[in-house]
Each structure stands twice: as structure tokens, then as C-alpha cells.
C-alpha positions, 0 to 999 in steps of 0.5 A, spaced: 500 500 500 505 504 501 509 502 495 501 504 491 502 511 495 509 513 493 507 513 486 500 517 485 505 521 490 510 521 485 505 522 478 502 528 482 509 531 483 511 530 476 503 532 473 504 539 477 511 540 475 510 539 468 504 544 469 508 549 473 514 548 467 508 550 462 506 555 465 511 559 466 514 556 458 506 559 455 509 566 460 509 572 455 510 578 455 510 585 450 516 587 446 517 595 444 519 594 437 520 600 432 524 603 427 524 609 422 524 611 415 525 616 410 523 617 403 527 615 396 522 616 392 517 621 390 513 623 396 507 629 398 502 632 402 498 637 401 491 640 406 487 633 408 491 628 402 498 624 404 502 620 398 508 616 401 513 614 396 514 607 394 521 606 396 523 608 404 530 608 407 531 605 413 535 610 417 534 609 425 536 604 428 531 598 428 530 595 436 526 591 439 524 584 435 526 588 428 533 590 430 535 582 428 531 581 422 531 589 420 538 591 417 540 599 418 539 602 411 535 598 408 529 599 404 522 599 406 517 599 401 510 603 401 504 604 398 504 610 394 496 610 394 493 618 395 489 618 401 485 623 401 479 626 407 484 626 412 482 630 418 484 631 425 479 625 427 482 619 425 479 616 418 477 609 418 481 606 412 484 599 409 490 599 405 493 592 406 501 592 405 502 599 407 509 598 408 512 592 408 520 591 411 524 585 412 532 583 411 530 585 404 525 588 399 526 580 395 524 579 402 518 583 406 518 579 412 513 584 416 506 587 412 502 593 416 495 594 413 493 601 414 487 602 418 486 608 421 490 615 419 490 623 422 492 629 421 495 631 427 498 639 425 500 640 418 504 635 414 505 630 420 500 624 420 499 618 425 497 612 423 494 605 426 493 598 424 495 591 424 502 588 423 503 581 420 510 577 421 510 572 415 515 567 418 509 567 424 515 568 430 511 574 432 504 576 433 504 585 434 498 588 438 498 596 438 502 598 430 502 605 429 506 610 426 508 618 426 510 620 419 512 628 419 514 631 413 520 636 414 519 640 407 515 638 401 517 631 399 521 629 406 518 626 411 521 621 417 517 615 419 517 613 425 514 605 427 512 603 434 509 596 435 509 591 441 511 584 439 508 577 442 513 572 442 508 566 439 509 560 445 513 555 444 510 547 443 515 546 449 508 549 453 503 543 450 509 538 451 511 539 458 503 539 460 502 532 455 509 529 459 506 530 466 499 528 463 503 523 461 506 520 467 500 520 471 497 516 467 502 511 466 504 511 474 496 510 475 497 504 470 503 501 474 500 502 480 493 498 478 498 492 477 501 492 482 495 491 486 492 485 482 
């Protein structure tokens, strides 16, 4: 009978751990994440229109989740779109692939789609949308962007976002191993009582 107790014991112990280890594997927490741009190309704003240029220049030092997969002075392709009506209330909108950037333009690893856009004061223009990773590394909540414009064609993009590591499989593994051993203890120990 004691024998029969130190394996549930034992398989409890295990199950426990296991789920504790997965809980804390499954912990995620937020990553600040940005970078800035200028134009190559042609860009333009006038009262209430934004134009971007199709080819951008990364020129603050990306960090966060994009600093190992952004390269300093890369290029970041927009979409050169007129986007008209723009007021100081942020204007509903869906423009996909927005801006694209990755390790290179062959390779936009992240794609945001503009869903909102305001005009702050004259010539600098806040956006907000939703952020894609292609590779499924990281999921992103809260995408915006400032973009100001430093004469008529110059402008400077700022992107901030706040990255979420997608949980690794150890989670569900480490549960399924302590699950497991339970199990398997529960069936040990019924043999050993027959």
C-alpha cells in the first residue's frame, strides 16, 4: 500500500511540475519594437491628402524584435496610394501592405495594413493598424506610426509596435509529459495491486 502511495505521490509531483514548467514556458510578455524611415522616392502632402513614396530608407536604428531581422539602411517599401479626407479625427481606412520591411525588399518579412490615419498639425500624420510577421515568430498588438514631413517631399517615419513572442510547443509538451506520467504511474500502480 505504501509502495501504491509513493507513486500517485510521485505522478502528482511530476503532473504539477510539468504544469508549473508550462506555465511559466506559455509566460509572455510585450516587446517595444520600432524603427524609422525616410523617403527615396517621390513623396507629398498637401491640406487633408498624404502620398508616401514607394521606396523608404531605413535610417534609425531598428530595436526591439526588428533590430535582428531589420538591417540599418535598408529599404522599406510603401504604398504610394493618395489618401485623401484626412482630418484631425482619425479616418477609418484599409490599405493592406502599407509598408512592408524585412532583411530585404526580395524579402518583406513584416506587412502593416493601414487602418486608421490623422492629421495631427500640418504635414505630420499618425497612423494605426495591424502588423503581420510572415515567418509567424511574432504576433504585434498596438502598430502605429508618426510620419512628419520636414519640407515638401521629406518626411521621417517613425514605427512603434509591441511584439508577442508566439509560445513555444515546449508549453503543450511539458503539460502532455506530466499528463503523461500520471497516467502511466496510475497504470503501474493498478498492477501492482492485482
Amino acid at each position: 500500500m505504501k509502495f501504491n502511495m509513493k507513486f500517485k505521490n510521485l505522478g502528482l509531483v511530476l503532473m504539477v511540475a510539468g504544469l508549473a514548467f508550462a506555465g511559466t514556458a506559455g509566460a509572455q510578455s510585450s516587446i517595444q519594437s520600432g524603427l524609422g524611415f525616410v523617403p527615396l522616392t517621390i513623396a507629398s502632402y498637401s491640406s487633408s491628402t498624404l502620398s508616401i513614396a514607394a521606396n523608404n530608407f531605413v535610417n534609425q536604428a531598428p530595436f526591439g524584435v526588428f533590430a535582428s531581422t531589420v538591417p540599418d539602411f535598408s529599404v522599406a517599401q510603401g504604398d504610394s496610394v493618395v489618401i485623401s479626407g484626412i482630418s484631425s479625427s482619425p479616418e477609418t481606412l484599409d490599405i493592406p501592405d502599407f509598408f512592408q520591411f524585412g532583411p530585404s525588399p526580395a524579402n518583406n518579412q513584416y506587412v502593416f495594413t493601414l487602418t486608421s490615419i490623422a492629421e495631427t498639425s500640418a504635414g505630420t500624420f499618425q497612423g494605426a493598424g495591424t502588423l503581420v510577421d510572415s515567418t509567424g515568430a511574432d504576433t504585434f498588438t498596438q502598430s502605429t506610426f508618426t510620419l512628419a514631413f520636414a519640407g515638401a517631399s521629406n518626411y521621417n517615419v517613425t514605427f512603434d509596435t509591441l511584439a508577442t513572442p508566439v509560445p513555444e510547443p515546449t508549453t503543450a509538451g511539458c503539460f502532455l509529459l506530466g499528463l503523461g506520467a500520471l497516467v502511466c504511474f496510475q497504470r503501474l500502480a493498478q498492477k501492482r495491486r492485482s
